[in-house]
MILUM-120044 format. One line per field, with one value per residue (C-alpha): residue number from 0; residue in three letters; chain; x, y, z. Coordinates in nm, 3 decimals. Layout:
BEGIN
i NUM ...
aa ALA ...
ch A ...
X X ...
Y Y ...
Z Z ...
This chain:
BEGIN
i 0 1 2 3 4 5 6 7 8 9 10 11 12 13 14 15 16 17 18 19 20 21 22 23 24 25 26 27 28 29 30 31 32 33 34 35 36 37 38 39 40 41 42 43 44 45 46 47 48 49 50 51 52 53 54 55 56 57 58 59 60 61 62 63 64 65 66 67 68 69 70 71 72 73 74 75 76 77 78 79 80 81 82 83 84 85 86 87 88 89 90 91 92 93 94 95 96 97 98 99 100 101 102 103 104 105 106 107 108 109 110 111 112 113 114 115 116 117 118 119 120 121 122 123 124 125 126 127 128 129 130 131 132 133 134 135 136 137 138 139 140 141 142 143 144 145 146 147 148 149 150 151 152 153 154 155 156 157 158 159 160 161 162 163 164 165 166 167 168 169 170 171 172 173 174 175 176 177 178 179 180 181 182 183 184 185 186 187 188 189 190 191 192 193 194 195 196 197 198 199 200 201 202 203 204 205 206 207 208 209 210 211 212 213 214 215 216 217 218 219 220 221 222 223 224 225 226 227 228 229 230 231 232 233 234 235 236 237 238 239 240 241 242 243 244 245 246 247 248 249 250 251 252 253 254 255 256 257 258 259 260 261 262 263 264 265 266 267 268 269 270 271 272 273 274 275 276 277 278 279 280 281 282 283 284 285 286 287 288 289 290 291 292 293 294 295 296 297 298 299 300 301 302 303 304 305 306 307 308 309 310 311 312 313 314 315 316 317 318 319 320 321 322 323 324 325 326 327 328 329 330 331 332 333 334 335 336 337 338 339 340 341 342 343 344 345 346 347 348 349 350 351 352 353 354 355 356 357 358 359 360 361 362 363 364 365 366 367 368 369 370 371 372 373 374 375 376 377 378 379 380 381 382 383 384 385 386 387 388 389 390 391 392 393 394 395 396 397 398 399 400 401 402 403 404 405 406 407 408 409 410 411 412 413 414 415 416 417 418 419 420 421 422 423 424 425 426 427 428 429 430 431 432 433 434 435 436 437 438 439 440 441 442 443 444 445 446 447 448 449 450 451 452 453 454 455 456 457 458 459 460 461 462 463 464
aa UNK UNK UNK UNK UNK UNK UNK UNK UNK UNK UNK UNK UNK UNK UNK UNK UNK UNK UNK UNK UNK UNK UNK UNK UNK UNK UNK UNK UNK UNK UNK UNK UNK UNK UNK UNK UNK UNK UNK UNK UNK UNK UNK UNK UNK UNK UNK UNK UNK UNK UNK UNK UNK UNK UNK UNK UNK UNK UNK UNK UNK UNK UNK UNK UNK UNK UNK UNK UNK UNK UNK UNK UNK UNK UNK UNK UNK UNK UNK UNK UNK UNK UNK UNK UNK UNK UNK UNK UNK UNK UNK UNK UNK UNK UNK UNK UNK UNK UNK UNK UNK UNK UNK UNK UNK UNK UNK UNK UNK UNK UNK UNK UNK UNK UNK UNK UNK UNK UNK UNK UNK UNK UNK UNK UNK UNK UNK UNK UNK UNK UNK UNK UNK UNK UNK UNK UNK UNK UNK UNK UNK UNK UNK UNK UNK UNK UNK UNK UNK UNK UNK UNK UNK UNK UNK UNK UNK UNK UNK UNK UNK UNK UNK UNK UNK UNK UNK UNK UNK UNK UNK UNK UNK UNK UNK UNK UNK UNK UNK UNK UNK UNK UNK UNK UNK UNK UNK UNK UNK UNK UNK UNK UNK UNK UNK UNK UNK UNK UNK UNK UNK UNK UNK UNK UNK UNK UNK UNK UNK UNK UNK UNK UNK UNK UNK UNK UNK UNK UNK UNK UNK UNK UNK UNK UNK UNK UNK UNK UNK UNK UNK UNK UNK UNK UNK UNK UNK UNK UNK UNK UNK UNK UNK UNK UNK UNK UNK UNK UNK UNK UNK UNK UNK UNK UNK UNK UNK UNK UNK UNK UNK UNK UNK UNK UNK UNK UNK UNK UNK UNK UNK UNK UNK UNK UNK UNK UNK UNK UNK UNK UNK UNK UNK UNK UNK UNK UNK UNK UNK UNK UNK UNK UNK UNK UNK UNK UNK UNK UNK UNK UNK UNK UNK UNK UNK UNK UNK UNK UNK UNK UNK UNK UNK UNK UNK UNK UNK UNK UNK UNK UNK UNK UNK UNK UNK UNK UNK UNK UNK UNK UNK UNK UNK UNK UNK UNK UNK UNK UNK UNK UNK UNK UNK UNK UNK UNK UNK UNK UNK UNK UNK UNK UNK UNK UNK UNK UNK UNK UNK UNK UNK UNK UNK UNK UNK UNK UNK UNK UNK UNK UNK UNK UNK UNK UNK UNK UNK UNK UNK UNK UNK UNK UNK UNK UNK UNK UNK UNK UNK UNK UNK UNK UNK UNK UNK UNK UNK UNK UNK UNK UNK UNK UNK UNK UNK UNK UNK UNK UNK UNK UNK UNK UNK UNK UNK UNK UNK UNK UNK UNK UNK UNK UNK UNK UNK UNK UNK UNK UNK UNK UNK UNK UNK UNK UNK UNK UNK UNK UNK UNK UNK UNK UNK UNK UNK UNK UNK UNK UNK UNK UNK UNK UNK UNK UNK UNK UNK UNK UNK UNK UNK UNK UNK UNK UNK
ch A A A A A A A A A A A A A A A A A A A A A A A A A A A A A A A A A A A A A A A A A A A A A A A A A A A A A A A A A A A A A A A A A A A A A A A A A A A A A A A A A A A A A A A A A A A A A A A A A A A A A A A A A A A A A A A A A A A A A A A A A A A A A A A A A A A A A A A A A A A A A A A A A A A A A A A A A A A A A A A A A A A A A A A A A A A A A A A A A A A A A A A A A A A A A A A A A A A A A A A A A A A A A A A A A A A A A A A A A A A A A A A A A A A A A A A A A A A A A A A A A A A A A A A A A A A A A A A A A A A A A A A A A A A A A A A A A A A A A A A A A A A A A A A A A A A A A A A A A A A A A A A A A A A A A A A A A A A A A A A A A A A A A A A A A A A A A A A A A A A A A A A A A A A A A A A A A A A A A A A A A A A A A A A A A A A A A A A A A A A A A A A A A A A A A A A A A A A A A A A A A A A A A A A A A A A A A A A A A A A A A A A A A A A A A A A A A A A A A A A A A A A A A A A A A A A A A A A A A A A A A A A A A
X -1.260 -0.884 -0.700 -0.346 -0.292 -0.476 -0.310 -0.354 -0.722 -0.746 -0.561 -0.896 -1.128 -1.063 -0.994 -1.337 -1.405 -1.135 -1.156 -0.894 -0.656 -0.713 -0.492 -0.570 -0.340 -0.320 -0.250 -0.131 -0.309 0.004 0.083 -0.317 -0.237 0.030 -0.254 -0.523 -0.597 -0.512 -0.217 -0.040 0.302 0.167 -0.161 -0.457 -0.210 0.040 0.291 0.536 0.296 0.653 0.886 1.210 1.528 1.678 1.369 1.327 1.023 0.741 0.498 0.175 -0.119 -0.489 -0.558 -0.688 -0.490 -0.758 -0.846 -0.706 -0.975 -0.954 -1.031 -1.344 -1.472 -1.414 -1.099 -0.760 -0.616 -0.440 -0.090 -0.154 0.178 0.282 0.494 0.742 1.114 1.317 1.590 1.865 1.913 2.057 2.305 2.479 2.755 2.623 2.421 2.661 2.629 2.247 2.273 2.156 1.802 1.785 1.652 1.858 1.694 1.723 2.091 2.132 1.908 2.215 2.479 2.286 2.186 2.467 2.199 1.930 1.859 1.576 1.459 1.407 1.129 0.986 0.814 0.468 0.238 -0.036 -0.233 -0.514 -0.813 -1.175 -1.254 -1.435 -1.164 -0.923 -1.214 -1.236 -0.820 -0.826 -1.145 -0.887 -0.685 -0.934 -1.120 -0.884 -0.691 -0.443 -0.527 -0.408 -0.476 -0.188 -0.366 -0.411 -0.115 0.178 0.006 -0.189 -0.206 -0.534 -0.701 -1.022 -1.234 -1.094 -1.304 -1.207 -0.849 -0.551 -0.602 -0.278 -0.169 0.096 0.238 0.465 0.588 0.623 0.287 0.101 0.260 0.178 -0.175 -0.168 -0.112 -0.383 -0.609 -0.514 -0.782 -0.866 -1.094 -1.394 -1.558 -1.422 -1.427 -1.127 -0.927 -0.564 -0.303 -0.033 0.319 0.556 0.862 1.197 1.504 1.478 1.142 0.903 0.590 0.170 -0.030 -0.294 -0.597 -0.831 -1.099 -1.170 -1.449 -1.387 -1.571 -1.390 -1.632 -1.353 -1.339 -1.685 -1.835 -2.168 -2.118 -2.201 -1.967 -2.268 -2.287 -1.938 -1.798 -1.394 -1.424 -1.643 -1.664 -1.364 -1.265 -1.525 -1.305 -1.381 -1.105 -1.200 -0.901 -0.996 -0.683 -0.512 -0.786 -0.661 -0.721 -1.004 -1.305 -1.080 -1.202 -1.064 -1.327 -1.235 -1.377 -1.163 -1.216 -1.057 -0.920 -0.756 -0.797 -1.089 -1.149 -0.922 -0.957 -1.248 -1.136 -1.295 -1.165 -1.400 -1.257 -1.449 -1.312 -1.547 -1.752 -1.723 -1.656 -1.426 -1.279 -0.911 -0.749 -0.416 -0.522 -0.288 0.071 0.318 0.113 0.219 0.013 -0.244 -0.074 0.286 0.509 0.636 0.760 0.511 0.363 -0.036 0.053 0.216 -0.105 -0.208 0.205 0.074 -0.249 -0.398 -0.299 0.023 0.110 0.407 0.575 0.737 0.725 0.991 0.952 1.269 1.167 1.090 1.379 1.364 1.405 1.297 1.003 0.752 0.488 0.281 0.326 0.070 0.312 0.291 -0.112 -0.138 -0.374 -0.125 0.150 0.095 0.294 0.457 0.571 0.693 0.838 1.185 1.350 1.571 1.281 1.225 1.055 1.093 1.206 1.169 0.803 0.873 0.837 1.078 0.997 1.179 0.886 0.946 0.830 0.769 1.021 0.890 1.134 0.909 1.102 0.997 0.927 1.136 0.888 0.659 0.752 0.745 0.908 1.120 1.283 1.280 1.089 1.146 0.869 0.857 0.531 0.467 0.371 0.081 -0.117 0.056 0.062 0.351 0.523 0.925 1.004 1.338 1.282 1.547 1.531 1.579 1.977 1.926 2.063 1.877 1.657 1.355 1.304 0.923 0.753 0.400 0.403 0.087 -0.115 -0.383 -0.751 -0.838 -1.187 -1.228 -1.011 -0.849 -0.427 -0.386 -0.121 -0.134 0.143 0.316 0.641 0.904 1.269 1.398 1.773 1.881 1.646 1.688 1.311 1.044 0.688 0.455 0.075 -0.037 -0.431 -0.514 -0.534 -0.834 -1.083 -1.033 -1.144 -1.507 -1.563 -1.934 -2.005 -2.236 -2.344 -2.491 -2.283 -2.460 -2.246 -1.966 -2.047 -2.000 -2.344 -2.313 -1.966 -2.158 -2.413 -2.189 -1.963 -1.873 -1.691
Y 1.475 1.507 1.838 1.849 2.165 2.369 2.145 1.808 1.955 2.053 1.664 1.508 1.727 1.559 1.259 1.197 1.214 1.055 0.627 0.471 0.243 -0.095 -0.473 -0.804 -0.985 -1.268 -1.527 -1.851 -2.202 -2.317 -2.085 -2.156 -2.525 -2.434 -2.255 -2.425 -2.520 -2.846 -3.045 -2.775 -2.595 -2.260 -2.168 -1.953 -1.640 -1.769 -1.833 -2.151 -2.465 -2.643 -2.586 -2.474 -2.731 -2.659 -2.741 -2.410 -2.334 -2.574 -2.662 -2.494 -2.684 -2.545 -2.603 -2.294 -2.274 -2.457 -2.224 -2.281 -2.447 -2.105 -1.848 -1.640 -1.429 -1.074 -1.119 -1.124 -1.435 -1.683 -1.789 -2.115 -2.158 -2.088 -2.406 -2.314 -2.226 -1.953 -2.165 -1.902 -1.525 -1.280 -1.003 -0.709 -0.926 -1.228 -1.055 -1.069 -1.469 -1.410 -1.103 -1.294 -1.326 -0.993 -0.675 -0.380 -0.162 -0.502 -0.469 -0.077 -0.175 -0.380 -0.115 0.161 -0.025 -0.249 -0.427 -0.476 -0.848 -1.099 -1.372 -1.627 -1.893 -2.236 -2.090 -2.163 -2.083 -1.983 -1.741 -1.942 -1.768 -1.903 -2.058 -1.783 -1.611 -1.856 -1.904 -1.515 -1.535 -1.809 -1.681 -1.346 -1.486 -1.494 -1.134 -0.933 -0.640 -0.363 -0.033 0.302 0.658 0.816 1.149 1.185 1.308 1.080 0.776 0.608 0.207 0.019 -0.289 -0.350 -0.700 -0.836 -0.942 -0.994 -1.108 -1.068 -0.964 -1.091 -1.419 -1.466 -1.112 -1.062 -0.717 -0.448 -0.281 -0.606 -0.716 -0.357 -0.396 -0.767 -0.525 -0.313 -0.617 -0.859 -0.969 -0.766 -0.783 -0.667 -0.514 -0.388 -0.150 -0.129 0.088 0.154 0.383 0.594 0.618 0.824 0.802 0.994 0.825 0.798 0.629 0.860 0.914 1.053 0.780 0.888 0.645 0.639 0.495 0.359 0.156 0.060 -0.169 -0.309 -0.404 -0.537 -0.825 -0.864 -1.207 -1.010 -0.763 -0.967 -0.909 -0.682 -0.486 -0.373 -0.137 -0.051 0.309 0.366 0.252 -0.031 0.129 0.293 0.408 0.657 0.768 0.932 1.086 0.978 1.112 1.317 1.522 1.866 1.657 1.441 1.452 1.530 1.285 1.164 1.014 0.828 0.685 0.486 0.328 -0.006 0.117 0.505 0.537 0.704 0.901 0.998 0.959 1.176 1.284 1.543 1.614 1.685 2.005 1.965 2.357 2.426 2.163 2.169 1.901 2.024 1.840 1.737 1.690 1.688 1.305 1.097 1.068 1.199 1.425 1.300 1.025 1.139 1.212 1.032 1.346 1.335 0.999 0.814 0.945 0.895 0.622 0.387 0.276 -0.060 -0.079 0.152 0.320 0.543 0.640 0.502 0.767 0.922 0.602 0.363 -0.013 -0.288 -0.659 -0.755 -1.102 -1.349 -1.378 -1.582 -1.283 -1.319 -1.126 -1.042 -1.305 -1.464 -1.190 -1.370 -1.252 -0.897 -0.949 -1.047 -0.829 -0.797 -0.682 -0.329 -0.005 0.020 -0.367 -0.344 0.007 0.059 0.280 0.337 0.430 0.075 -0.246 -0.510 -0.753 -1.043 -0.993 -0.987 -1.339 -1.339 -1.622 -1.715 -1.645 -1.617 -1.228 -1.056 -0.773 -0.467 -0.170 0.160 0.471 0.827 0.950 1.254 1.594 1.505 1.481 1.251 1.209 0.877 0.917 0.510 0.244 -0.153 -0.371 -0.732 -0.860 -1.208 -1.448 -1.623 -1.320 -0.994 -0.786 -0.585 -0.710 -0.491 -0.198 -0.024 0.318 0.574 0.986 1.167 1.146 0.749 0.608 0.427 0.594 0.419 0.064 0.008 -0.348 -0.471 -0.776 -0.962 -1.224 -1.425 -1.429 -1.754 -1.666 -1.435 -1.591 -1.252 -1.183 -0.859 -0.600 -0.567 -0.397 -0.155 0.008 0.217 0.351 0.678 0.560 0.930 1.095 0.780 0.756 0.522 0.503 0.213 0.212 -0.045 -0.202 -0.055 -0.333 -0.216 -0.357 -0.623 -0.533 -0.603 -0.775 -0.823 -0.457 -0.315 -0.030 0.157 0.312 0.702 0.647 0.673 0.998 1.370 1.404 1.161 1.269 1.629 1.431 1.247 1.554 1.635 1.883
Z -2.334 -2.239 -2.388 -2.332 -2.515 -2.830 -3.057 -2.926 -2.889 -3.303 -3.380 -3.139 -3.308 -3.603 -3.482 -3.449 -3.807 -3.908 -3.970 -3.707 -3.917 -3.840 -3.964 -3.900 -3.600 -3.873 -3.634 -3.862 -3.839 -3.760 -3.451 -3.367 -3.325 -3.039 -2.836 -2.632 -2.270 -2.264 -2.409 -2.665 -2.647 -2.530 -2.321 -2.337 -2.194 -2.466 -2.148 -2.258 -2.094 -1.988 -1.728 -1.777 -1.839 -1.523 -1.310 -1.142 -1.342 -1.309 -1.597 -1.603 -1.482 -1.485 -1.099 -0.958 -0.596 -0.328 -0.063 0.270 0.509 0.748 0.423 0.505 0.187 0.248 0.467 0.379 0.204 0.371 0.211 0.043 0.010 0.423 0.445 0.139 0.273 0.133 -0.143 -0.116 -0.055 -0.358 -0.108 -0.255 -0.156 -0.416 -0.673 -0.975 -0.973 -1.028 -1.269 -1.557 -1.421 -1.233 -1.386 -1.425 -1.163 -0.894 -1.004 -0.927 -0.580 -0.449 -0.578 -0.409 -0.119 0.033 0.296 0.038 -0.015 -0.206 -0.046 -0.363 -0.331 -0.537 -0.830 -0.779 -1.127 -0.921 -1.165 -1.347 -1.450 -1.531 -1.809 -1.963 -1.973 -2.144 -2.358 -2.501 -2.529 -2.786 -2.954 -3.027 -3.206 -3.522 -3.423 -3.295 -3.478 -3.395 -3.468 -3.439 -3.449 -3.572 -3.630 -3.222 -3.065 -3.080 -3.236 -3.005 -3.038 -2.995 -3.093 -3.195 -3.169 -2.897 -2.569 -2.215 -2.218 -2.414 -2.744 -2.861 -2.719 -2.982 -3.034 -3.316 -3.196 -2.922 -3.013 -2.993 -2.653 -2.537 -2.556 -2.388 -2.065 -2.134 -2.208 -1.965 -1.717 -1.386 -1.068 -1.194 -0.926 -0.588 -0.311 -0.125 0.124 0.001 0.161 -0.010 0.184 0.073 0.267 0.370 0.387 0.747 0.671 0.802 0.586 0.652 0.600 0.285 0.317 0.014 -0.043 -0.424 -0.635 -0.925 -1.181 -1.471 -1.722 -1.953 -1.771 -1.638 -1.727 -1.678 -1.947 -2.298 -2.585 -2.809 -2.486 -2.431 -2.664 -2.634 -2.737 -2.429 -2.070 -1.992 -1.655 -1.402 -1.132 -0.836 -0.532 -0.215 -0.011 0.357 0.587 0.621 0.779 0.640 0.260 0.328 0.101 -0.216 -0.527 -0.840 -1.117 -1.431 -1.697 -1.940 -2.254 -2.367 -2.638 -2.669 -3.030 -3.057 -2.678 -2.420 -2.055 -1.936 -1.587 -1.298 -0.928 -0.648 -0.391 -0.084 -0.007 -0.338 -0.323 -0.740 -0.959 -1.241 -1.563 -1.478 -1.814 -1.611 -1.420 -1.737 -1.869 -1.600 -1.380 -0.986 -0.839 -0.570 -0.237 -0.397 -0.338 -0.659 -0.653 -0.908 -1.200 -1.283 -1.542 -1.315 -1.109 -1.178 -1.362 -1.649 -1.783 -1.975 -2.328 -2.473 -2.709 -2.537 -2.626 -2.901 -2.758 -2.846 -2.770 -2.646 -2.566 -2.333 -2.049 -1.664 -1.384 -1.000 -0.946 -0.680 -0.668 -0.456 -0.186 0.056 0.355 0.233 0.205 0.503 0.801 1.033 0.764 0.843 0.755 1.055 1.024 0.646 0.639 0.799 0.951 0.641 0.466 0.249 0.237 0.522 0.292 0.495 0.384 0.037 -0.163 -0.515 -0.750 -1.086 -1.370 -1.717 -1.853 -2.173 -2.184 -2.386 -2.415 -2.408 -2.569 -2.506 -2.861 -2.990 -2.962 -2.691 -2.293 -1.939 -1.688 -1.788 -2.086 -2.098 -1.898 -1.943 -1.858 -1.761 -1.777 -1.630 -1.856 -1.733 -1.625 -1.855 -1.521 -1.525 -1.211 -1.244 -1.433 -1.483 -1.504 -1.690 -1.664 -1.959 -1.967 -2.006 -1.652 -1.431 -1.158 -1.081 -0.968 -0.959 -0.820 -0.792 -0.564 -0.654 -0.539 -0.699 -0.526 -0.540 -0.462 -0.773 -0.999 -1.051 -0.991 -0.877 -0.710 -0.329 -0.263 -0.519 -0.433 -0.665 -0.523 -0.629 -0.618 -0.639 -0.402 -0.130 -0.133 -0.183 -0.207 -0.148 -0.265 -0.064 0.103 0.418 0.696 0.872 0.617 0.344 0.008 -0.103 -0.422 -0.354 -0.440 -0.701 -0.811 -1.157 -1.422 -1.291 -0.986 -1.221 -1.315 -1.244 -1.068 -0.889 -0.739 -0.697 -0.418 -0.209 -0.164 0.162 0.319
């Protein structure tokens, strides 16, 4: 079990004696008869069904994307989408005329970067899951409950009764969009090759390749509902460091529950040097990434995880911004570091797709007595699919220093939207990182294995040296 300190360890102790407080979501009949799949004002996601009044938005339609005839399974996706032209190009020279649906951080990008530019695409509302998902969403609106365990740390915020998707379609507040994030559907099961690049301003970087499983039983259609409990195993997730050589063998297991409210993240790291597996209570909040030189914290992979308690969340509303979407281009095998990384030490933006989406903006507040790196983070979570897809990122004095983007793409073979290429500026240091797949080897969503290889023991066998 995590302990931060002695005292958050005393607060856990009796956390798990105390009864987590617990209130009904209380969804009306009338805000019910918005919701539905077919033919109502809102959808499953609670994203707005209609398109926007000036056109730019498109209604939603539930038509998963067709793959293209030359998709393979197991390979990279092809962009169904190859024949859209770019509709215009936001400069630093232009950028004010669009300011009203740019974030603040895309704003600072074009102040501190006179060549940076977005190329702005037709929206395309690509992300539609399968039915059984849609099908738990509207089911939580009747079963599902906020909760919270105020006696744990901070406060942590948690739900309870809610399967598989969003707990809270319709939120009514900051604490009830939060957890749409932290419920929203993922890929289930994978093993994947990713690389972590962090890069100077002259855009030299080591190439970190790692090598992760992870099985999301959250989502998993093969998991039944009396079989899952939130308090236990949501996220199975296991990291091998690959390269460089001088690093390789180094692992990082988690285990994450749904829900916070009642455990913490239960965390070890594997030291080939040792060749011990030892409890890593410091894997959460804003310990660095692996292999990010500082320039991420743990918390940001997948846009945010792990408890929320360092936090107070405000629902700022819906708002239009261009965001990273559809980044097919990005995802594509030949789209390698040495193509999107230049020499300036950013993003080849000419590989980067910007789309107008409407977002959920939640305001997250470091709370007074407790400490992270940001002192304030806005999130703008996409609508359709609650993955966090901008962030502006504050330091403790409140101005801007981080701009943080996942550029996403929906597998139309899985059903699942999903980051492939994560990348957050430092705007003081001149730096960026990019968490990105490695293009040797597409990911594998075919793979299996038991819960034990999830485990401690199991880390202990494979070790290598």
């Amino acid at each position: 079990m995590l302990i931060k300190n002695r005292d958050a360890y005393k607060t856990l102790v009796l956390a798990s004696v105390f009864t987590t407080g617990a209130a009904l979501a209380a969804v009306s009949a009338e805000d019910k008869a918005r919701i539905g799949l077919e033919g109502t004002e809102l959808t499953p996601s609670g994203a707005i069904r209609a398109g926007n009044a000036e056109g730019t938005i498109p209604a939603w339609k539930n038509e998963p994307i067709v793959p293209p005839a030359n998709f393979k399974p197991g390979d990279y996706h092809p962009d169904p989408f190859a024949d859209d032209q770019v509709l215009f190009t936001i400069t630093a020279q232009n950028f004010q005329e669009h300011a009203d649906k740019l974030t603040v951080a895309q704003k600072q990008m074009f102040q501190t970067y006179p060549d940076y530019f977005m190329n702005i695409y037709p929206t395309r509302r690509s992300v539609v899951y399968k039915p059984y998902i849609y099908d738990a969403a509207l089911k939580n609106l009747d079963r599902a409950e906020i909760s919270y365990a105020p006696e744990v740390n901070m406060g942590i915020i948690g739900f309870e009764g809610a399967r598989k998707a969003w707990a809270f379609p319709i939120p009514k507040n900051g604490d009830e969009a939060w957890q749409n994030q932290a419920t929203k559907p993922i890929t289930t099961w994978m093993d994947s090759y990713e690389t972590t690049l962090a890069i100077t301003p002259s855009g030299n970087y080591v190439v970190n390749r790692l090598n992760v499983q992870q099985h999301q039983r959250w989502s998993d259609p093969e998991v039944a509902d009396e079989d899952f409990e939130i308090h236990q195993g949501g996220l199975l997730y296991n990291q091998t460091l690959n390269a460089p050589p001088k690093l390789a063998g180094q692992v990082v297991l988690a285990q994450d529950p749904a829900a916070f409210t009642k455990i913490f993240r239960r965390a070890w790291a594997y030291s080939p040097g040792q060749r011990r597996v030892k409890r890593a209570p410091q894997i959460v909040y804003d310990n660095p990434l692996t292999a990010s030189d500082g320039l991420a914290t743990t918390d940001q992979k997948f846009g945010f995880n792990g408890p929320n308690d360092r936090f107070s969340y405000k629902l700022l509303g819906r708002r239009e911004i261009y965001a990273p979407y559809n980044a097919y281009k990005l995802w594509a095998k030949g789209a390698t570091p040495d193509k999107v990384i230049t020499s300036e030490g950013r993003l080849n933006q000419d590989y980067a797709r910007y789309e107008l989406h409407r977002h959920w903006v939640v305001e997250a507040t470091l709370k007074e007595g407790t400490n992270h790196d940001f002192g304030k983070r806005v999130f703008y979570l996409d609508e359709d699919s609650w993955w966090i897809t901008a962030m502006d990122g504050y330091d403790r004095r409140g101005e801007i220093w981080r701009s943080w983007e996942s550029h996403c793409v929906q597998f139309y073979d899985t059903g699942f939207f999903h980051p492939i290429t994560d990348v957050q500026y430092d705007m003081n240091a001149g730096r960026m990182i990019a968490l990105m797949f490695d293009k040797d080897k597409g990911p594998d969503f075919t793979w299996r294995a038991p819960d034990t290889y999830f485990t401690p023991a199991a880390v202990r066998r494979r070790g290598i040296r």
